[in-house]
N, C-alpha and C positions, 0 to 999 in steps of 0.2 A: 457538317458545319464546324466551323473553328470557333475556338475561344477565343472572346475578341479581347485585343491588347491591354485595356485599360485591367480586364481580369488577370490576365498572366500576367502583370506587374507588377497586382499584389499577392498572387502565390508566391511570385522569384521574391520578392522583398521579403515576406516571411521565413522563404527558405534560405537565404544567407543570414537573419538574422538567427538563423539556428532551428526552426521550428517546422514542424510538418504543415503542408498545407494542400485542401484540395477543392475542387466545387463539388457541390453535393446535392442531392435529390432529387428534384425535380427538372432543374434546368442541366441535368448529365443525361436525365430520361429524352428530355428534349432535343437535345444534339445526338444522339443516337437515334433519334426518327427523325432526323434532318429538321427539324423545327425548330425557328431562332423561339430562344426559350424568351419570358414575359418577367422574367427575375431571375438575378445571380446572387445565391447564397454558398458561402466557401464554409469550411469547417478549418478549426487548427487547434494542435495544442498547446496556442500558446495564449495565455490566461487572458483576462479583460485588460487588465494592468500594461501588460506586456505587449497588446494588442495595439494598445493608444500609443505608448512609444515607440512604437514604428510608426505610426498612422500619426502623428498629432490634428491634424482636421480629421479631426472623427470624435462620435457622442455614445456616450455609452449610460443610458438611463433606464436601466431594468434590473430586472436581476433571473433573467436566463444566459447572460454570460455572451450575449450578441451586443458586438460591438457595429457601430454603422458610420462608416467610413466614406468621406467624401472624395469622388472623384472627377477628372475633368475630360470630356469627348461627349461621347453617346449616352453612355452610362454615366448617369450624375449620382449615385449611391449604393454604395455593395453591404453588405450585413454580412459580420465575419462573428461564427461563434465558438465558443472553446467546446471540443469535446464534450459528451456529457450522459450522464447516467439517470434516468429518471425513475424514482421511487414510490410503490402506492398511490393511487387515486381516488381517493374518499369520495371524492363528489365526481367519481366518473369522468371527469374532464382537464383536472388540472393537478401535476405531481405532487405529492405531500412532501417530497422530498428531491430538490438536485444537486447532485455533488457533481465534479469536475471529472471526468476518467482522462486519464493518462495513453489511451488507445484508441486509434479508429475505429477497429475491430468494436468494441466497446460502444461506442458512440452508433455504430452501424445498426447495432441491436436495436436499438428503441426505436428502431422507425416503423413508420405502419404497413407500406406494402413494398413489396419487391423491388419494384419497378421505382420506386422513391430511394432504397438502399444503396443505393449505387454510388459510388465516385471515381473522380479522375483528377490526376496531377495536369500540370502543366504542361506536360507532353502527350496528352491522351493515356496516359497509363488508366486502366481501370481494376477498382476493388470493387468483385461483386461477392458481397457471403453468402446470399442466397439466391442464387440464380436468375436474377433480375432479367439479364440478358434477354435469357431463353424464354421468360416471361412475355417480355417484351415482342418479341418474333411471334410467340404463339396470339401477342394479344390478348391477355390475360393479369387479370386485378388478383394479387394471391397474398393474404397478411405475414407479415416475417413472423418468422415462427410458429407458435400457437395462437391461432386465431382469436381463442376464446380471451386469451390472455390481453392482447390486441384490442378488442371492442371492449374489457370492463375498464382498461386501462383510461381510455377515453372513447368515449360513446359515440362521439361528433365523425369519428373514422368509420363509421359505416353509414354514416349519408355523402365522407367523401371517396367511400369505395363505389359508390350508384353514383358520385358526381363524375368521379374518372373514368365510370365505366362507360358515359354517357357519351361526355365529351370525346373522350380517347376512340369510343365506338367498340370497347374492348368486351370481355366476356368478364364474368367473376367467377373464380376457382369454386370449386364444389364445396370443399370444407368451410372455405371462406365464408360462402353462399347461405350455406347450414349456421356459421357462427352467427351473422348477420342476422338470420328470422329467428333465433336462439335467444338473441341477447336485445330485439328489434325498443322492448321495453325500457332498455334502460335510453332509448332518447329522452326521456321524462326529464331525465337529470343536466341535460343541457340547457343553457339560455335559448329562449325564442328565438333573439337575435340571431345566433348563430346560424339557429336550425334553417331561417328564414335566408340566410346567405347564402348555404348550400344548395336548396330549393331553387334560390334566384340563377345562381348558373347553373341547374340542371335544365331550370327553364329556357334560359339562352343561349342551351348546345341545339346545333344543327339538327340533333335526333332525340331533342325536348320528348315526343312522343313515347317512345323506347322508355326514353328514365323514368318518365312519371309509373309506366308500367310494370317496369323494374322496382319503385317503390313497393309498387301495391303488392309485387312478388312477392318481396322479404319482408311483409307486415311493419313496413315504416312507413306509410302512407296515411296508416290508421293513426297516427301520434304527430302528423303535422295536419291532412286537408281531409280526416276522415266523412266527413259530407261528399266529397266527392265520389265513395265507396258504397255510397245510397244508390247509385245508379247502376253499380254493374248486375248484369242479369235482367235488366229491369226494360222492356220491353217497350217498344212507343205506339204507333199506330199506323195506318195506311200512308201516311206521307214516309215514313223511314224506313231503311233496312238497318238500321243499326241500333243496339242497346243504348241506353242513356249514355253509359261509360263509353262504350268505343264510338259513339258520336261527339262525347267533349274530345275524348284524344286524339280522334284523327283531327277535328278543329285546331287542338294545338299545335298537331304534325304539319299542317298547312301553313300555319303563321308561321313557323319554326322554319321550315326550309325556305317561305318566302322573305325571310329576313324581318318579320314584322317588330316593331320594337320590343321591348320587354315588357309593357304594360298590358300591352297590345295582344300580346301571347296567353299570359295571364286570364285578360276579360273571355279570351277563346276558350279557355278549358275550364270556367265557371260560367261561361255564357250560361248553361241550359241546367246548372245545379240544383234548382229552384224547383225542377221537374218531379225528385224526388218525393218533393213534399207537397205537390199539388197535383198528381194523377188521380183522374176519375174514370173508372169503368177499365176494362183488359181488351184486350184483340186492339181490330182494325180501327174502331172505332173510341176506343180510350183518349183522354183527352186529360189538359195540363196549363187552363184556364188560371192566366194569373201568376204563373211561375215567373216571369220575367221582374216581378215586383217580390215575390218571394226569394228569390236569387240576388236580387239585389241585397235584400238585406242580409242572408245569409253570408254575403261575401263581403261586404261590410264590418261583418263578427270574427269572420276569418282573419280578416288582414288587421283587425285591431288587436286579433290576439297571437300573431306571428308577426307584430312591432312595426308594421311598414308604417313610410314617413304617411302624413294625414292628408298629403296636398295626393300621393301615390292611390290613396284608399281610393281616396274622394275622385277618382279619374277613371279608375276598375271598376268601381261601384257603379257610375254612373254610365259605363259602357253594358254591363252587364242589366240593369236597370233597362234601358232602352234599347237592345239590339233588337227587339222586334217590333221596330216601325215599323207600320204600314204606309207602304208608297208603289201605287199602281198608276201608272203617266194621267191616266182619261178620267180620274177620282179624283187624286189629293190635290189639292188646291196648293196655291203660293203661301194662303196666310195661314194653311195647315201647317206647311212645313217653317215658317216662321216662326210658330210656334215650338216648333221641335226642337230648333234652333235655338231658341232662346233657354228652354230646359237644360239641351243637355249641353250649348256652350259653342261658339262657331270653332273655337280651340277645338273640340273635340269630333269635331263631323267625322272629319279623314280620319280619324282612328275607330270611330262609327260602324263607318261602311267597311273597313278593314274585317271589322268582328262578323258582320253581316257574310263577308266574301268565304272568312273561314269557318262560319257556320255552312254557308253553303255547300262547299267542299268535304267541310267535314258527314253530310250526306250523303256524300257518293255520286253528288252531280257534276256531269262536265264542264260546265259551260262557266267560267270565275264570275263574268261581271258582263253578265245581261244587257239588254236595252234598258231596262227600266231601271238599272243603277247606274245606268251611265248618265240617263237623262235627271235621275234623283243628284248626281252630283252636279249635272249643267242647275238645276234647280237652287239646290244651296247656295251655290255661287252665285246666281243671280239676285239671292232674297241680300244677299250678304252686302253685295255690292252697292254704291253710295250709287244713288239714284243722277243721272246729268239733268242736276236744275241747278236755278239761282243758288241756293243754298250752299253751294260751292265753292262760293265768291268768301273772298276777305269782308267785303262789303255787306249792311244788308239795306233792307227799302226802307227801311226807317233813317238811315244816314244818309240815302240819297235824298230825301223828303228835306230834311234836313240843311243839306249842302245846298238846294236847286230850291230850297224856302217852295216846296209845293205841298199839295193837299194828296190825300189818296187822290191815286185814282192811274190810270191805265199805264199815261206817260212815265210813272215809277217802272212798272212791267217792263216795257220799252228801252229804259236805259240799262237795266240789270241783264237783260237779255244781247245787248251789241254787247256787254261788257263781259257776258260768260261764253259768247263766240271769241272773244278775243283771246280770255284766257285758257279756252280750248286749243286754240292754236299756240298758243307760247305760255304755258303754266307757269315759267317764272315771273310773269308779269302780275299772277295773281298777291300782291301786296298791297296793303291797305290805302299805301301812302299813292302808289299808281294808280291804283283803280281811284283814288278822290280827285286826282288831277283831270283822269277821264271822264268821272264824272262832270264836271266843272265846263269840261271841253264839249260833253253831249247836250248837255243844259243850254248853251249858245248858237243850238241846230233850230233853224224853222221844224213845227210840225210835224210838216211833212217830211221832212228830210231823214226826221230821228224816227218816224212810222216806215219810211222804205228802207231804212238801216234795219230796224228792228225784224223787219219783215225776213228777209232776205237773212239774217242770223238766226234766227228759228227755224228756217227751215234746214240752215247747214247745221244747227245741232240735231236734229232731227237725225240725219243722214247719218253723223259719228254716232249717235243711238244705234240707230239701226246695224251698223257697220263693227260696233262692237256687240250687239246683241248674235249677228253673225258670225266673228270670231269666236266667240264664245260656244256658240252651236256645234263648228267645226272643230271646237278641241276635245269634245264631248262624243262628237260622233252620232249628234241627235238632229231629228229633225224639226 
């Protein structure tokens, strides 16, 4: 892939104003595996000062020495920063010290992995000091330089050496590997925040599965969802072939390739957490009475203490909470599952049954989504959906009463019923000010006349009843 114009613009302008310039990191990794990169970040050395007059539309409000430059196409903003040297990290995470360096070479140093070290001019030249390349080709996560040196410098690089290893689908170098479960303790020293960030896209790579397992390899798993670590080894009973752990993981492997959203993924791999702490009895017949309300709240404590927003909790929580309705077609009743309904929120049904589907997969059964989840979704939908009566109408029987100076009594029924055949056929019609004209109009019918109207619309609503309770059947695939 090329570098697109708007970049080579402001390398060429840097470089006749006298100063070196090149893209760096990430998106040089990305154009060398043919993949249009998600960010373009340049390097040069030419100060913040020096940066803006070139650039005059450009802000420069930090003090890492990254100028962010506006520009006009595809790309509406590039971040240009000067060379730079970064010194001790007391708190693991952020320099006690940066000065400016005067070299690439220099600036190339402090980055965290190989495959991030990389740069190129504006012609594709590339600088690679430590064999990113070849990294690269082999598929391999490898820290520049001394690893160890690497993760105290900032801790946060080894949840994003299991993030890139996830996403990228790559391996992580041996020593690397070893720095990682070595040094796994000092995440302590990271904000939750962050930690929870990393997490979020290892959850939402394609091979979510793999990463989370990849945590629990290098002993950083125990320091973000250690409950989830209650489960491995931990056996279930005659309905499974799977340990507690590789039942939530393959669940999230499922969501994960099916593209399920990110909450969604999530309630998958805490669906069955709960399990840990409510097993009764060992072998076939061990049982886990209750876990679904103990997982809830367990995941609850998690996501409150890994900063996620509260509308986010409150959505996990409550999938995790309920993914074990019971719903067998010949049993649960309509005001059963109305009930369920209302609990856990008609918002949430479909992400529901999602948890449900990747519970079930994540057992090792064939079959995604049954008769009896097909017809549990014809069901929701139908509990959901607003009933074809009067109630419908702009109008109600007390303003017909009112308009037509009548008492209760049947003749009210009668007019609201021609008046919601009508607005079945042309729903724009349902407006207060038309339906009173009509009424007005029905009012001046003999008897009889508005009794054989009436008649004869009751039974064509009837028929669109029926006729949508059929389409509805046929999308479901129930009978």
């Amino acid at each position: 892939m090329d570098i697109p114009k708007e970049v080579k613009t402001i390398l060429d302008k840097l470089q006749k104003a006298g100063y070196e310039a090149y893209i760096v990191g990430g998106c040089v990794r990305d154009l060398l595996r043919n993949v249009e990169p998600h960010d373009w970040d340049i390097t040069t050395s030419a100060q913040p000062e020096e940066i803006q007059k070139v650039f005059p539309k450009s802000f420069y409000a930090n003090t890492f020495g990254t100028v962010t430059v506006q520009v006009s196409g595809k790309i509406k903003e590039i971040e240009i920063t000067t060379y730079r040297v970064e010194e001790k990290y007391t708190d693991k995470r952020h320099p006690d010290e940066l000065r400016f360096a005067s070299t690439l070479d220099e600036d190339l140093k402090r980055r965290d992995f190989t495959i991030n070290a990389l740069a190129m001019d504006k012609d594709g030249n590339i600088t690679d000091l430590f064999d990113g390349q070849k990294d690269l080709k082999k598929k391999t996560i490898r820290a520049v330089g001394n690893a160890d040196e690497r993760f105290n410098e900032d801790a946060l690089r080894m949840m994003r050496a299991v993030r890139l290893a996830t996403t990228l689908n790559f391996s992580i170098e041996k020593k690397t590997k070893e720095a990682i479960t070595k040094h796994a303790g000092l995440l302590n020293f990271i904000s939750k925040e962050r930690v929870r960030d990393e997490f979020i896209k290892i959850i939402e790579a394609k091979e979510a599965e793999k990463g989370i397992e990849l945590l629990r390899e290098v002993r950083l798993l125990k320091y973000i969802v250690p409950e989830l670590e209650e489960g491995i080894e931990m056996g279930q009973n005659k309905h499974h072939i799977y340990t507690v752990w590789e039942h939530n993981l393959h669940s999230l492997g499922w969501s994960a390739k099916n593209n399920y959203p990110t909450h969604v993924r999530i309630a998958s791999l805490f669906h069955d957490i709960g399990k840990s702490r409510t097993k009764e009895g060992d072998g076939p017949d061990s049982t886990f009475y209750g876990h679904e309300v103990a997982g809830g709240r367990m995941t609850a404590k998690i996501l409150d203490r890994l900063k996620f927003p509260k509308k986010v909790a409150e959505q996990i929580t409550t999938l995790v909470r309920y993914h074990l309705f019971y719903y067998n077609v010949d049993e649960v009743t309509e005001r059963s599952v109305r009930r369920l309904v209302s609990k856990v929120g008609r918002e949430n049904m479909d992400d529901l049954i999602l948890v449900r589907i990747a519970d079930r997969k994540g057992s090792g059964v064939p079959k995604a989504e049954p008769y009896k989840i097909r017809h549990f979704r014809y069901i929701i939908d139908k509990v959901s959906r607003d009933p074809i009566t009067p109630k419908m109408l702009k109008i109600k029987g007390d303003e017909v009463m009112k308009l037509l100076r009548l008492e209760p009594g049947p003749k009210v029924g009668e007019v609201l019923a021609v008046l919601l055949d009508e607005v079945l056929d042309e729903p724009k019609k349902n407006t207060k000010s038309h339906l009173q004209e009509h009424v007005k109009e029905l009012g001046a019918l003999s008897a009889q006349e508005l009794s054989k109207r009436a008649y004869g619309a009751r039974r064509k609503t009837e028929e669109v009843g029926e006729s949508v309770e059929e389409k509805h059947k046929k999308k479901y695939w129930v009978k």
